[in-house]
C-alpha positions as CSV (number, residue, x, y, z in Angstrom):
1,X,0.0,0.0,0.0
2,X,2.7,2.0,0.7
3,X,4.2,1.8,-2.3
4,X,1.2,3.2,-4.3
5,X,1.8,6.6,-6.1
6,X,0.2,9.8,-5.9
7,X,1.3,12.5,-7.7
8,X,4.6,10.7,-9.1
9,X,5.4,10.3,-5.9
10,X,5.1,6.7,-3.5
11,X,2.3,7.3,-0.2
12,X,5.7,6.5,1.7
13,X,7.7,9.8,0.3
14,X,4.9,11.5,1.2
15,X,4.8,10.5,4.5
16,X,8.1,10.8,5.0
17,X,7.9,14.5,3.8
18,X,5.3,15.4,5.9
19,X,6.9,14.2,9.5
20,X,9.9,16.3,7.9
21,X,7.7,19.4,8.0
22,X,6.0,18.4,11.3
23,X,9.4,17.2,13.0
24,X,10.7,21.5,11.9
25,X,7.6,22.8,13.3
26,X,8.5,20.6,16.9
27,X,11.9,21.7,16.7
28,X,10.5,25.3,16.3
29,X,8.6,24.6,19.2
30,X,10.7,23.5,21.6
31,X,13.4,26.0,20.8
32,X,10.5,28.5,21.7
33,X,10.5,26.8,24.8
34,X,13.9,26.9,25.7
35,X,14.1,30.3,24.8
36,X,11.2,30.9,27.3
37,X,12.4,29.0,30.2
38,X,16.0,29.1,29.9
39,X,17.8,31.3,27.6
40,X,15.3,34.2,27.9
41,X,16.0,34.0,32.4
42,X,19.8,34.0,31.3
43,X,19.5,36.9,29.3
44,X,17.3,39.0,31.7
45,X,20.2,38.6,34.3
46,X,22.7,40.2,32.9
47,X,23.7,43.9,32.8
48,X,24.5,44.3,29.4
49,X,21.9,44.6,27.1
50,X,24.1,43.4,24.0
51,X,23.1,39.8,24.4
52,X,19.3,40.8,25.1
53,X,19.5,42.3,21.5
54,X,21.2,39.3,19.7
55,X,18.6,37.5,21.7
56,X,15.7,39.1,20.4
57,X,17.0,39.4,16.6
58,X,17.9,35.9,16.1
59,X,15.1,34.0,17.4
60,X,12.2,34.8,14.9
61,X,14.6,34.3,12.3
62,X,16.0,31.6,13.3
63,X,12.5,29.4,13.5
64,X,11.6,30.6,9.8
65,X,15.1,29.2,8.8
66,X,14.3,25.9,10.7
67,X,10.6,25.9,9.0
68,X,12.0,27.1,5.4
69,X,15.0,24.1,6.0
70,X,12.2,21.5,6.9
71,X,10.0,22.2,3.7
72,X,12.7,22.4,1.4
73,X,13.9,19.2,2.6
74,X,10.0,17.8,2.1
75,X,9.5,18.9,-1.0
76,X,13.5,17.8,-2.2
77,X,12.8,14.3,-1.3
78,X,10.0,14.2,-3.7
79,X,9.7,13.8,-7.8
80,X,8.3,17.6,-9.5
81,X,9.0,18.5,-12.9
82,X,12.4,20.5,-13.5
83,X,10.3,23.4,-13.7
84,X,8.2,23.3,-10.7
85,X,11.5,22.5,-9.0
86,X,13.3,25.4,-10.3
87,X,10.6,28.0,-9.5
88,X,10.5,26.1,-5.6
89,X,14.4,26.9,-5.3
90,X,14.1,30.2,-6.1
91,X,11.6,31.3,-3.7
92,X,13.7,29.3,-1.1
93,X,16.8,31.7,-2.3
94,X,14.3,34.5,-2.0
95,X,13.2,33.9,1.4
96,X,16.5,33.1,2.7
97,X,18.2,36.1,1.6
98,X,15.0,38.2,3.5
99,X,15.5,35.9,6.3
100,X,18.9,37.3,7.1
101,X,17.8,40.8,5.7
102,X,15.1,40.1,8.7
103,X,17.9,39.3,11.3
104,X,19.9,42.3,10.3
105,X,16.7,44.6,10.6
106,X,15.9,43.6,14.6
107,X,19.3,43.8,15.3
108,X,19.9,47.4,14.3
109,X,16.5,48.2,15.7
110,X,17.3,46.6,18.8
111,X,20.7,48.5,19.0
112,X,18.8,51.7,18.1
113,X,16.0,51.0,20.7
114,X,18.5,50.3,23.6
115,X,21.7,52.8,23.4
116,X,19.9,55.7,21.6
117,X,16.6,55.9,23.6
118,X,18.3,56.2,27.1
119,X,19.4,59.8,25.6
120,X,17.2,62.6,27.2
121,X,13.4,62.7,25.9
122,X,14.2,65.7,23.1
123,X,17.0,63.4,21.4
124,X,14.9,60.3,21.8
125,X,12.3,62.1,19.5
126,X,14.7,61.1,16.9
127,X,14.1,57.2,17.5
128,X,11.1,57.0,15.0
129,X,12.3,58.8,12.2
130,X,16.0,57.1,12.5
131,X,14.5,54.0,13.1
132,X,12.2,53.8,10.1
133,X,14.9,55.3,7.7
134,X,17.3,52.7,8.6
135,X,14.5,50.0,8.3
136,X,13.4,50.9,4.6
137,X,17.3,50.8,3.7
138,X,18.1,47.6,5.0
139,X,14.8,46.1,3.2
140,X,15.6,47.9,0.1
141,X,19.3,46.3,0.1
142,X,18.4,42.6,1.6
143,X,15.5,42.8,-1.2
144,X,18.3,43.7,-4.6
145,X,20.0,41.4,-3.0
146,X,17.4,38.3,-3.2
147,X,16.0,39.5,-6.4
148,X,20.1,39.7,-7.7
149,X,20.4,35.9,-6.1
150,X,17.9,34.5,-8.5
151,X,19.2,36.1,-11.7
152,X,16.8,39.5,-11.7
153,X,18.4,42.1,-13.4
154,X,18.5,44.8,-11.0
155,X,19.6,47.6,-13.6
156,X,17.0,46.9,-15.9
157,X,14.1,46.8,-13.1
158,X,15.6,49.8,-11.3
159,X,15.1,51.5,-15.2
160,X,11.8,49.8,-15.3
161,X,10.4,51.2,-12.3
162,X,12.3,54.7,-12.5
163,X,9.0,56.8,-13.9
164,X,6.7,55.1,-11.3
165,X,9.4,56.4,-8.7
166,X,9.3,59.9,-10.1
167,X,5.1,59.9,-9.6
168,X,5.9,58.3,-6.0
169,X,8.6,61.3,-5.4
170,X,6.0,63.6,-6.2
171,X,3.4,62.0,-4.4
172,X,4.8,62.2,-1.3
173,X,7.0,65.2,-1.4
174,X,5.3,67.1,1.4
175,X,5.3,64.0,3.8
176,X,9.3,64.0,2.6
177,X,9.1,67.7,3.2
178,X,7.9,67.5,6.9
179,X,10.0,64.3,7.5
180,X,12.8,66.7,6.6
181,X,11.5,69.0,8.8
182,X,11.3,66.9,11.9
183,X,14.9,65.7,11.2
184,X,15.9,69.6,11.3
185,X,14.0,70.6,14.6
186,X,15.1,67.7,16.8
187,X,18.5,68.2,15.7
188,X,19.3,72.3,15.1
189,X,16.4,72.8,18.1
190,X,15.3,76.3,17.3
191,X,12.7,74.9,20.6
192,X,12.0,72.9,23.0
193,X,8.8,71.4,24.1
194,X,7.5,73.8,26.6
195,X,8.7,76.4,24.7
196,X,6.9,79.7,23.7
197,X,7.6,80.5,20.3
198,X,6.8,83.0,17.7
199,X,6.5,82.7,13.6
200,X,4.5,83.5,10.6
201,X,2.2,86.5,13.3
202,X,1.5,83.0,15.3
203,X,2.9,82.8,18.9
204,X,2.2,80.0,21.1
205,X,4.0,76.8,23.3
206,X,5.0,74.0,21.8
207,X,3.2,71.0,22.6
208,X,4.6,68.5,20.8
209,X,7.4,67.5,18.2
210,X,6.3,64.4,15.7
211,X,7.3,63.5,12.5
212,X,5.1,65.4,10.2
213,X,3.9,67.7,12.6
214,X,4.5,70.0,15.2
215,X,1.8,70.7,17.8
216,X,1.1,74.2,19.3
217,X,-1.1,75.7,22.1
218,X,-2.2,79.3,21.9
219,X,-3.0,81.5,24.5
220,X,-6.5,80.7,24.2
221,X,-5.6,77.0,25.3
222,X,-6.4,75.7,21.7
223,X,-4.1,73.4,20.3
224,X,-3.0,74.2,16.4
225,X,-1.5,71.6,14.5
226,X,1.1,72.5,11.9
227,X,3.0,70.8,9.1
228,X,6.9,70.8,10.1
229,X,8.4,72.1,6.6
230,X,6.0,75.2,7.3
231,X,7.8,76.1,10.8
232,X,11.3,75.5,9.5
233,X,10.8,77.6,6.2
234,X,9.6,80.4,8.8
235,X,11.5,82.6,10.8
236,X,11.1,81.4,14.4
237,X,11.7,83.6,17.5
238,X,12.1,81.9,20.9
239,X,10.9,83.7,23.5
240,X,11.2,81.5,26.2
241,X,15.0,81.8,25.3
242,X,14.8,85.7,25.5
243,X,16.4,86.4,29.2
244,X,13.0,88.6,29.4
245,X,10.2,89.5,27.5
246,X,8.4,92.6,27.3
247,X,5.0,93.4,27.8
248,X,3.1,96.6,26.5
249,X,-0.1,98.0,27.6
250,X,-2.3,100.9,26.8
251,X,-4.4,101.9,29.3
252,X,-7.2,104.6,29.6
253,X,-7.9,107.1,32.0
254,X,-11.1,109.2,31.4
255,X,-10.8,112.5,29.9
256,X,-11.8,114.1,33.4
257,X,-8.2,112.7,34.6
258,X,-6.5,116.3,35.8
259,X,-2.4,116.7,34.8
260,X,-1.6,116.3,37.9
261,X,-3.7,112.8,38.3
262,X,-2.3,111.9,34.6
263,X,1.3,112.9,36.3
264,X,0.4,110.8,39.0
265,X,-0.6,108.0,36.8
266,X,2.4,107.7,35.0
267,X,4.8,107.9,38.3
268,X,2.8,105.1,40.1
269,X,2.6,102.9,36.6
270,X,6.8,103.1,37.2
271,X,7.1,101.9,40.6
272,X,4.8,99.0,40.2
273,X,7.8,96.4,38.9
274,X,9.6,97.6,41.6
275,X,7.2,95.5,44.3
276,X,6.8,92.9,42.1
277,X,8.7,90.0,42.0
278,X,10.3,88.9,38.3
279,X,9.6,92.0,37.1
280,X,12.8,94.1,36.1
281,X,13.2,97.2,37.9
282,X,15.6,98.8,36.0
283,X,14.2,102.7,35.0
284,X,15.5,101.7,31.5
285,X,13.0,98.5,31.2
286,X,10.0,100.5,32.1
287,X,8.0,102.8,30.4
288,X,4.8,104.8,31.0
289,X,4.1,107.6,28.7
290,X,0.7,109.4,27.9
291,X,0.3,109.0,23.7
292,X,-2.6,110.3,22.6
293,X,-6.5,111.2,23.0
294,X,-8.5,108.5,22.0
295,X,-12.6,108.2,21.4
296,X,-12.9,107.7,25.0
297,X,-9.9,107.5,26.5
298,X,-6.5,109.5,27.4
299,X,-4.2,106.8,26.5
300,X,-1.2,105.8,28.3
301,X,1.3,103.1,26.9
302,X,2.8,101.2,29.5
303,X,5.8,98.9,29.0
304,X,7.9,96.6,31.1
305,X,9.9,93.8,31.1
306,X,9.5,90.3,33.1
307,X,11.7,87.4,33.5
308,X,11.8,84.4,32.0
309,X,10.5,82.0,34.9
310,X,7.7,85.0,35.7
311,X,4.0,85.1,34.5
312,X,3.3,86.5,32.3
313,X,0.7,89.7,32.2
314,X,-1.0,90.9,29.4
């Protein structure tokens, strides 16, 4: 009975190929296990973190290998056309070369996640962006480099797909654009988050710093959303940098106010900073001067100056 064919192929072979694939998938299995209970405990107990990271690359990878190995044996042992064969051997090629393209990937996004997100939470921002950017290039490379394992002509298909890549380009230009943008503000760091900031007549704090966008609250506690490449093709002024800011007023005082009340006025409007805390006293940072006649109003303009860590008025 055994030696009945289907296929081409004796019920025995067949047999025999499918324990194969079920004897990889235990294997895969148990490894998982040990991994679990054994390595995974030995790992944890360590200080350095290098051997977490090899850790968590090469397992994944490692059971697709064992799985790939077990069905290639399978199918190996059994009688296809040349054809069918050759088509079988280059997908295992394929898969092979992204398997290691796979292992390559975790590891330098493990190395990434570990030594460059202890930096301080403004640097760590980076993460994503880095992250992703050096993902897509390994993928890009480990898949020219399967394709170039199974004969593709990498020229010719790079030529081939060079017009769709100009309508992609073009595409996504603006998400390159605030990509580009993100990349500039976490490095040159015009701002912090926390910040108060001014550009393009806007002034608000910063909120946030993503990848395509930056997030800002205004004074009126809304929170405005803006494309990156917008804020860094602006001029941006930080105020919270500014060792003060000033503040300017005008007040009214009703047209019955006498000179010598308006005199008064002006005198009393000058010794205010100096009884309030983070407020500069300096004669030179305050001003209080009567401007003009208004509708309704004698106008005075007031300005001072408080310091950085002071509220601000006004």
């Amino acid at each position: 009975m055994l030696e009945n064919e289907i296929w081409g192929n004796s019920i025995q072979n067949w047999i025999i190929s499918i324990l194969i694939i079920v004897a990889a998938i235990v294997l895969v299995k148990l490894i998982s296990l040990l991994s679990k209970k054994v390595l995974k405990p030995l790992t944890d107990r360590t200080k350095n973190h290098l051997d977490d990271i090899i850790f968590y690359s090469l397992e994944p990878p490692i059971k697709f290998a064992i799985i790939l190995l077990g069905i290639w044996i399978a199918i190996h042992r059994l009688v296809y056309p040349d054809s069918f064969v050759k088509v079988v051997d280059n997908i295992y090629r394929i898969l092979i070369v992204l398997d290691i393209t796979w292992v390559f990937a975790r590891l330098f996004g493990g190395l990434l996640q570990v030594y460059w997100g202890h930096r301080d939470g403004q640097n760590n921002k980076m993460l994503p962006i880095i992250k992703r950017t050096m993902l897509v290039v390994v993928w890009i490379i480990g898949l020219v480099m399967a394709l170039s394992n199974v004969g593709v002509n990498i020229s010719a298909l790079l030529g081939t797909l060079g017009i769709g890549g100009i309508a992609f380009a073009l595409a996504a230009q603006d998400t390159v654009k605030n990509v580009f943008g993100a990349f500039t503000l976490l490095t040159d760091k015009p701002f912090n988050i926390g910040d108060t900031i001014r550009f393009d007549n806007f002034e608000g704090t910063v909120v946030d710093i993503g990848i395509r966008s930056t997030r800002i609250m205004n004074y009126d506690k809304r929170i405005i959303t803006f494309p990156n490449y917008k804020i860094t093709d602006s001029s941006i002024i930080n105020i919270s940098s500014e060792p003060m800011r000033r503040v300017v007023l005008n007040l009214g005082l009703t047209y019955d106010t006498t000179a010598e009340k308006m005199k008064e006025a002006l005198e009393l409007l000058k010794a205010i900073p100096k009884r309030v805390e983070n407020v500069s006293s300096n004669p030179a940072d305050v001003v209080a001067v009567f401007t003009e006649y208004s509708d309704s109003a004698l106008v005075i303009m007031y300005i001072y100056f408080i310091e950085k860590q002071g509220d601000i008025l006004g």
